[in-house]
C-alpha positions in Angstrom: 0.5 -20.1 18.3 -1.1 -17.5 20.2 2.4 -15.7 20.3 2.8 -15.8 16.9 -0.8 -14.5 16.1 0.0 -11.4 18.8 3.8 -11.2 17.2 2.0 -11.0 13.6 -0.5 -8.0 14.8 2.5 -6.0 16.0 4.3 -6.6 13.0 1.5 -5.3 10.9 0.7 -2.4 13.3 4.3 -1.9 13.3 3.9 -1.7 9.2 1.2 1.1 9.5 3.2 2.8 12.4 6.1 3.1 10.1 4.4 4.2 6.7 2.4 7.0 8.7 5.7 8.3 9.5 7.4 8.2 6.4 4.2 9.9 5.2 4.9 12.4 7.7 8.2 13.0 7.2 7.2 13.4 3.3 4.8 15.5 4.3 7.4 17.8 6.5 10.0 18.4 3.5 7.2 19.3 1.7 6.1 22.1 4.2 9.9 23.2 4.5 9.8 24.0 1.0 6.7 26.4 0.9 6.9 28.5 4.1 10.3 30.0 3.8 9.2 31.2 0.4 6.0 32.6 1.9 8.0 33.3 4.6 10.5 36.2 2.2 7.5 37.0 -0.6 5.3 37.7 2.8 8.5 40.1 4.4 9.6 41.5 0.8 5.9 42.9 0.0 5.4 44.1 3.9 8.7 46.4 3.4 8.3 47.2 0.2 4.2 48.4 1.3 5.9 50.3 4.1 8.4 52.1 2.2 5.3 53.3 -0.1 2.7 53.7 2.7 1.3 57.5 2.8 -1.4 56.4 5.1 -1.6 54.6 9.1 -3.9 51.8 7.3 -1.3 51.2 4.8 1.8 51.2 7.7 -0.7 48.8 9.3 -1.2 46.1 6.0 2.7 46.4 5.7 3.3 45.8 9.2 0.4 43.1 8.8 2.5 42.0 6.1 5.8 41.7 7.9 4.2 39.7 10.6 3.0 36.8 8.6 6.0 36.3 7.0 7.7 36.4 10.6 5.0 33.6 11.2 6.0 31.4 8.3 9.7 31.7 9.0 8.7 30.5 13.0 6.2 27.3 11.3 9.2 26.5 9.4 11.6 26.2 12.0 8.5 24.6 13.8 8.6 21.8 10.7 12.3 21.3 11.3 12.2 20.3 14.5 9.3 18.2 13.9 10.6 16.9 10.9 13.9 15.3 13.3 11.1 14.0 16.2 9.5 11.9 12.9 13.0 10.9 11.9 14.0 9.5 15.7 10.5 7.7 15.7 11.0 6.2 12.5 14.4 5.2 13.3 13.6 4.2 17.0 10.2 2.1 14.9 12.5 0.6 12.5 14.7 -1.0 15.0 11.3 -2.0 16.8 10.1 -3.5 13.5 13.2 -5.5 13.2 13.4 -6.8 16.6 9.6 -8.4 16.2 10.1 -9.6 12.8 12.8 -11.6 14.7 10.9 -12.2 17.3 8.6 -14.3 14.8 10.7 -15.5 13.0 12.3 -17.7 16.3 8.4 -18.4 17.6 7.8 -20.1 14.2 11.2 -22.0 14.0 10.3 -23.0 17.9 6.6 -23.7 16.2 8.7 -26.0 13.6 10.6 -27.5 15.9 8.3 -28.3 18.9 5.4 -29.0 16.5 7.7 -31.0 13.4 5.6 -29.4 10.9 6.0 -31.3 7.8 8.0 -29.7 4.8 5.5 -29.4 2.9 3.6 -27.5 4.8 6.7 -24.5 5.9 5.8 -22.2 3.2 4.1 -18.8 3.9 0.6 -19.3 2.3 0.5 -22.6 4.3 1.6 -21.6 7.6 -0.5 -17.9 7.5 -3.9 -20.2 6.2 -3.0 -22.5 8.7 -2.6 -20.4 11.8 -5.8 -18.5 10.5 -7.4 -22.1 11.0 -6.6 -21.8 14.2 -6.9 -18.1 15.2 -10.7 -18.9 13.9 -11.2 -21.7 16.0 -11.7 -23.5 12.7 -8.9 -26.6 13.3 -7.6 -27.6 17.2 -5.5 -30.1 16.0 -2.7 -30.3 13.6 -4.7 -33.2 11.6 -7.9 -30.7 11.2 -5.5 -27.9 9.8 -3.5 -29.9 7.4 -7.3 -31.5 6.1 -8.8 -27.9 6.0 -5.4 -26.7 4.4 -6.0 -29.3 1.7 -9.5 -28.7 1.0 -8.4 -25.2 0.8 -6.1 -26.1 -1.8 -8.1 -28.0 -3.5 -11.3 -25.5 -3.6 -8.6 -22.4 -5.4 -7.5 -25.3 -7.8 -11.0 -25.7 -8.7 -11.6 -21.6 -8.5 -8.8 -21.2 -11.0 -9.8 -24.3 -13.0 -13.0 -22.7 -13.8 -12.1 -19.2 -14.6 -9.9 -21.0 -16.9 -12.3 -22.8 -18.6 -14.4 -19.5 -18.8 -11.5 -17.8 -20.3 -10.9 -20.8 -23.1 -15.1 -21.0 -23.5 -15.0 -17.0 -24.5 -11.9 -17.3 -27.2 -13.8 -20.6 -28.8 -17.2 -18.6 -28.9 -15.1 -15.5 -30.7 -12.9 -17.7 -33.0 -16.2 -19.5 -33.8 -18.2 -16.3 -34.7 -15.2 -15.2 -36.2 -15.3 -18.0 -38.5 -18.5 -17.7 -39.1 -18.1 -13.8 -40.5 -15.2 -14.9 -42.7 -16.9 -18.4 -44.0 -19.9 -15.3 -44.5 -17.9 -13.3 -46.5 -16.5 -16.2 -48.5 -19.9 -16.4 -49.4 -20.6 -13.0 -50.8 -17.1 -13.0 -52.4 -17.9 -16.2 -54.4 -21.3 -15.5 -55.7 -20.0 -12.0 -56.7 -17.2 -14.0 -58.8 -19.8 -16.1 -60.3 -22.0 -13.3 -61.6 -18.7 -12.0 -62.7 -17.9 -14.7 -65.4 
């Protein structure tokens, strides 16, 4: 049990591990896209400000000019190669990922076989409730689990039950003051017709 609960953890640390990359990586493409245009608009106007300077200030703006861009083309290269270090640790993750979701997937066979869970009970929303019993120190038995599982059960029935009946009280209380304004206008409509004859 305690594997599995440790197994789970890493999965779901592995899930977070993995979408911080591909945000990353998102991220990275996104950044390769804007620097080497800063990158040639920064080089373009430093030339183009040298080839009008009259003045040492102005030689020093386009020259100021030139170097920036210079700078965005090295962050972009910078981005490239950091963009294929994401890449191998997403891939080297992903392979990671797989290997413990397989991992837990043999601890809770082993957990089914060694323990003969009952089928009704080898469904996800049982098994993750039911291992939470025990990671909580709720249930040490498998007799506590399966009674705590069922009151469970029975305590979202009644949940779901009673938002229900909420629902179906609110549509009788507005078909019922609808009613009511209709049966209202009846009213008016029939005293106007017999002030009519």
């Amino acid at each position: 049990m305690a594997n599995f609960t440790r197994c789970s953890e890493d999965i779901k640390n592995s899930n977070i591990y993995l979408a911080e990359m591909r945000i990353k990586i998102a991220n990275g493409y996104r950044q390769q896209k804007i620097f080497p245009l800063l990158s040639v608009a920064f080089i373009i106007i430093g030339i183009f400000v040298l080839l009008s300077a009259k003045t040492n200030v102005t030689n020093f703006f386009a020259y100021y000019t030139i170097g920036v861009g210079v700078f965005c083309g090295a962050i972009c290269l910078s981005i490239k190669k950091r963009i294929k270090v994401f890449q191998n640790n997403l891939n080297n993750s992903e392979s990671k990922h797989l290997v413990l979701e397989k991992k837990a997937n043999d601890i809770v066979e082993n957990f089914f076989a060694v323990n003969s869970i009952p089928p009704d009970y080898r469904y996800p929303l049982a098994l993750d409730t039911i291992f939470g019993f025990v990671k909580n120190l709720r249930a040490s038995t498998w007799k506590e689990c399966a009674n705590l599982y069922e009151e469970q059960l029975h305590r979202w029935q009644m949940e779901a039950n009673g938002a229900e009946s909420l629902q179906l009280q609110r549509e009788i209380r507005a078909l019922t003051e609808t009613a009511a304004k209709s049966a209202k206008a009846a009213a008016i409509f029939s005293g106007l017709n017999f002030f009519l004859k």
